[in-house]
C-alpha positions in Angstrom: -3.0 1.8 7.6 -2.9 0.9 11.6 0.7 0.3 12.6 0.2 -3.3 13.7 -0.6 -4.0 10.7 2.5 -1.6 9.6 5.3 -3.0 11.6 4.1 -6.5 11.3 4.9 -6.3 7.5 8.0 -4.7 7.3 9.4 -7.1 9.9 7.6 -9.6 7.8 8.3 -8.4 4.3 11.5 -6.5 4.6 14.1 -7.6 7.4 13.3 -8.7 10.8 13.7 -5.0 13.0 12.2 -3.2 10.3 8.2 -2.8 11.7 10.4 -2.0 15.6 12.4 1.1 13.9 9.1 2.1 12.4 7.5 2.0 16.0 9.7 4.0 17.3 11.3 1.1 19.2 15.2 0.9 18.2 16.8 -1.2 20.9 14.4 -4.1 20.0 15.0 -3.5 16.0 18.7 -2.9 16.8 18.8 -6.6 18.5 16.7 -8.0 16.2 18.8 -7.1 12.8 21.9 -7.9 14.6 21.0 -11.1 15.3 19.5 -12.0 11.9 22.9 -10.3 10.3 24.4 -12.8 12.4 22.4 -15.6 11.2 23.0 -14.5 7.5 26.7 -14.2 8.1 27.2 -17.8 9.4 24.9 -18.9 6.9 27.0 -16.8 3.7 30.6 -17.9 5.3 29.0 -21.9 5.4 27.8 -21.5 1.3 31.4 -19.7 0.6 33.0 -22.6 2.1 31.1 -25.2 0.6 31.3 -23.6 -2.9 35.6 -23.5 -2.2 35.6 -27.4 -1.7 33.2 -28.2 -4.8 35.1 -25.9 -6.9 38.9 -27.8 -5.2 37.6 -30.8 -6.2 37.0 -30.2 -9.8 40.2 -28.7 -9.8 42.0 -32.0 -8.2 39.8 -33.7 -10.7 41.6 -32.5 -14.0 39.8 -28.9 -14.3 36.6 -30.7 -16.2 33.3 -30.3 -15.0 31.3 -33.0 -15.1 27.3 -32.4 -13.6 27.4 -35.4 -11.7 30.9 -35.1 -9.5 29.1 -31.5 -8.7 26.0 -33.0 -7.6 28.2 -35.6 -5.6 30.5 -33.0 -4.1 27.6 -30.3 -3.1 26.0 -33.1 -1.2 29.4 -34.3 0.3 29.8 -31.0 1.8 26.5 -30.1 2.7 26.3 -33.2 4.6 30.0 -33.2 6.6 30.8 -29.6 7.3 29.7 -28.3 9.9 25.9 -29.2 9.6 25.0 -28.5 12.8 26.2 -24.5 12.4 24.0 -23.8 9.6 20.6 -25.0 11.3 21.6 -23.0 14.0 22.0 -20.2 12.2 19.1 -21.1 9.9 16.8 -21.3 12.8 18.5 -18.0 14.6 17.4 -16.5 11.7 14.1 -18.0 11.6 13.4 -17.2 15.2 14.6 -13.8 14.5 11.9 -13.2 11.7 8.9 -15.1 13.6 9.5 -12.9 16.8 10.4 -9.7 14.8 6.9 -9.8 12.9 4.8 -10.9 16.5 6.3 -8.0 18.7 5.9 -5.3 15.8 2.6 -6.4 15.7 2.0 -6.3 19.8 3.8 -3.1 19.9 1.4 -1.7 17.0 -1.6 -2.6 18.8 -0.5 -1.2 21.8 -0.1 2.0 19.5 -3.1 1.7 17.8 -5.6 1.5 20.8 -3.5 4.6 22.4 -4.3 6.3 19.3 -8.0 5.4 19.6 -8.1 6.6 23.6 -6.9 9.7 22.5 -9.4 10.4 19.9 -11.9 9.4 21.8 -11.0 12.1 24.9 
């Protein structure tokens, strides 16, 4: 398998970083998986919080759980809480993954022809 092809689909398939540590290039696949972690963190912390408020408001509301007061309350907090954090971090993560799989795949080529210069010496 040609490692363009290689890095682009574990960066692709696995976690964004994944194709740069199989390169050989860490500091890129360092960056990148912190910065996706990141992403995922803001993202988890957002859903936790969420899920705290629903889950307050059926306990305000008597302890009985009623499908449409949780439909009403998930959209309630989806739509007042902090909104504008989560596409951030939904695009950071995004971003992270669309880059991750194009520059394992640029720094495979790069590889690959190398590879096919030597041979061919």
């Amino acid at each position: 398998m040609k490692k363009s092809l290689k890095g682009a689909l574990l960066s692709g398939l696995v976690f964004p970083g994944c194709g740069q540590f199989a390169l050989e290039h860490y500091i890129r696949g360092i960056a990148l998986v912190l910065m996706s972690l990141t992403g995922l963190v803001v993202i988890g912390v957002k859903v936790q919080q969420q899920t705290f408020a629903v889950l307050e408001k059926i306990e305000y509301g008597g302890g009985e759980i009623d499908i449409s007061e949780i439909l009403n309350s998930v959209n309630l907090a989806g739509t007042t809480s902090g909104g504008a954090v989560y596409k951030f971090a939904s695009l950071l993560l995004l971003f992270c993954w669309i880059v991750g799989i194009i520059d394992a795949y640029r720094t495979g080529r790069k590889k690959d022809r190398e590879e096919q210069q030597q041979s061919q010496c």
